[in-house]
C-alpha positions in Angstrom: -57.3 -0.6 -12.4 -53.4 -1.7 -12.8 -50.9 0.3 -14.8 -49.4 -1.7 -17.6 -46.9 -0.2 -20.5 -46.7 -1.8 -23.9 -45.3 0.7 -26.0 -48.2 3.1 -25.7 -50.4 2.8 -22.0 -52.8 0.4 -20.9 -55.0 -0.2 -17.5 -57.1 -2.7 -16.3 -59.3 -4.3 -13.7 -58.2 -6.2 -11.1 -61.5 -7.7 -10.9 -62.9 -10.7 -14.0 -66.1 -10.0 -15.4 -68.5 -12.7 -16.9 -71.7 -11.5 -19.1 -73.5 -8.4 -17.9 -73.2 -4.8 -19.7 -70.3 -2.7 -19.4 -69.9 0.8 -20.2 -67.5 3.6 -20.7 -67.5 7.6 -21.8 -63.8 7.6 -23.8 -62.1 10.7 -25.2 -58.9 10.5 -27.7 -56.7 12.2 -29.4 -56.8 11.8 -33.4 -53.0 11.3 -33.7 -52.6 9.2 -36.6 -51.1 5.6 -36.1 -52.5 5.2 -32.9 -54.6 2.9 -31.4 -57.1 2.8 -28.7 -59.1 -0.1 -27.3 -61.8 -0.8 -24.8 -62.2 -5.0 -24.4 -62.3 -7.9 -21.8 -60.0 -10.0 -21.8 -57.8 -12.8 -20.0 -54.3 -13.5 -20.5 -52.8 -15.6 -17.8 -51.1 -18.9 -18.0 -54.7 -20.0 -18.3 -56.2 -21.9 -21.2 -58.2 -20.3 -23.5 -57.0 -16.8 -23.3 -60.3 -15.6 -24.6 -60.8 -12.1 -26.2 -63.8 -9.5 -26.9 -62.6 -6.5 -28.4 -65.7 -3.9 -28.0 -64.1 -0.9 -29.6 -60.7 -0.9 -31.5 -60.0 2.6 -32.6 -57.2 3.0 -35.6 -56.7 6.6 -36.2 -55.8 7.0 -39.8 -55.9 11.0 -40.1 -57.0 13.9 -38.3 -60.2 13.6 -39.1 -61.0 10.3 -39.1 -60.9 7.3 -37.4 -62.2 3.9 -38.0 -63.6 1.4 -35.3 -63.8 -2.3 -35.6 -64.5 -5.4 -32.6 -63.6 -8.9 -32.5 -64.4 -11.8 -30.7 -61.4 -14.5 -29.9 -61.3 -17.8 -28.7 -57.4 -17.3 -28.0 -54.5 -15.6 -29.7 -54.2 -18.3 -32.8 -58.1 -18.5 -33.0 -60.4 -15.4 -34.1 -64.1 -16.2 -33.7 -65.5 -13.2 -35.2 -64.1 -9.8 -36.2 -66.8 -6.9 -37.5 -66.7 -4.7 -40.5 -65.0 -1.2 -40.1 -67.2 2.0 -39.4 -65.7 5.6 -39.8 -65.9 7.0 -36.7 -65.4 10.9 -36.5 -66.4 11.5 -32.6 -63.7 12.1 -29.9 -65.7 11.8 -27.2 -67.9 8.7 -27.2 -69.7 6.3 -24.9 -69.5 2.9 -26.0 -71.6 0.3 -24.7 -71.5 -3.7 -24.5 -74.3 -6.5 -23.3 -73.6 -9.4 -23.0 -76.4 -12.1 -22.4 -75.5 -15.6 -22.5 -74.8 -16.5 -26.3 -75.1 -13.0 -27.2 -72.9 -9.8 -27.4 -74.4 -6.2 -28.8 -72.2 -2.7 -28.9 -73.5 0.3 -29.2 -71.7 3.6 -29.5 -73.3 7.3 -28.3 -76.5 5.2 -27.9 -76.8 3.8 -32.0 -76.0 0.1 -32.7 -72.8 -0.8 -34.5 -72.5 -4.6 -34.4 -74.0 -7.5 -32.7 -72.8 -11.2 -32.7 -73.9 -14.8 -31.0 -72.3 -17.8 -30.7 -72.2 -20.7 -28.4 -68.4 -20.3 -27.1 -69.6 -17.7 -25.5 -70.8 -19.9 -22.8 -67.4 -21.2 -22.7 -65.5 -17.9 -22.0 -63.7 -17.8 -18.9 -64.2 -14.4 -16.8 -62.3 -11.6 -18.1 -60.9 -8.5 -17.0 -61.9 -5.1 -18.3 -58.7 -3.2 -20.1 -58.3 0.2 -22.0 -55.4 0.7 -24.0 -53.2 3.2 -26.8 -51.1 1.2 -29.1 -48.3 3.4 -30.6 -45.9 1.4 -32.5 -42.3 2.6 -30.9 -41.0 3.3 -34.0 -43.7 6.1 -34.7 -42.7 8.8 -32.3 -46.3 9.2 -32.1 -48.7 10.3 -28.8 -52.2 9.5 -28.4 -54.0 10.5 -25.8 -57.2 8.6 -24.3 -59.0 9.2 -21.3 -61.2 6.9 -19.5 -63.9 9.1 -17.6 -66.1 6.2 -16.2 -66.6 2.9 -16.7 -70.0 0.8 -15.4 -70.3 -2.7 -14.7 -73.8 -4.0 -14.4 -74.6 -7.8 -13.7 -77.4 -7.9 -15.7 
């Protein structure tokens, strides 16, 4: 994974990733303002810089933190984006397939949202990223830690 700042932290995989299931055990800090994401991604000269956001994680309070995903064609063209789900874990395993036309997440083993289309077949391979977005401005810290992530070419 490479060390990238953008006004929080962010790592990612060196290594593109097409279809398969990919997996992660996350834990974060409920700072509010902050936000943490686990997604594949590709954003290199390349056209389309295509997007699949498997957990976005805006921490409104303390106690609670709401989760959402999206699926992008490229920065000017969402594809897809879930409904929000109250999420009140700190410590969660989130979990992607990915099967052709098909994506499915789960989180701590239940479903949370699943979503086919044909672009799919399009993407291009993407690289694996974690992230926490804290808007300068805020002064606030967020903590998330990454303690494993699984690749598996289904």
């Amino acid at each position: 994974m490479v060390l990238r700042g953008v006004g929080g932290g962010e790592i990612y995989s060196l290594e593109k990733y097409k279809e398969g299931t990919f997996s992660a055990e996350l834990d974060f800090s409920l700072a509010p303002g902050v936000r943490y994401a686990f997604f594949l991604g590709v954003f290199d000269e390349g056209e389309p810089q295509n997007e699949i956001d498997i957990v976005e994680i805006d921490v409104v309070n303390e106690s609670v933190a709401p989760v959402s995903d999206a699926v992008h064609w490229s920065a000017d063209k969402m594809l897809w984006a879930s409904p929000r789900k109250a999420l009140r874990e700190t410590s969660i395993n989130v979990t992607l397939t990915w099967k052709g036309s098909n994506l499915s997440v789960y989180v701590n083993g239940e479903f949370l949202w699943s979503w086919s289309g044909k672009e799919l077949g399009n993407f291009r391979a993407l690289h694996i990223y974690f992230n926490a977005y804290t808007p300068k401005e805020s002064g606030k810290k967020g903590t998330l830690i990454v303690k494993h992530v699984r690749y598996f070419k289904d």
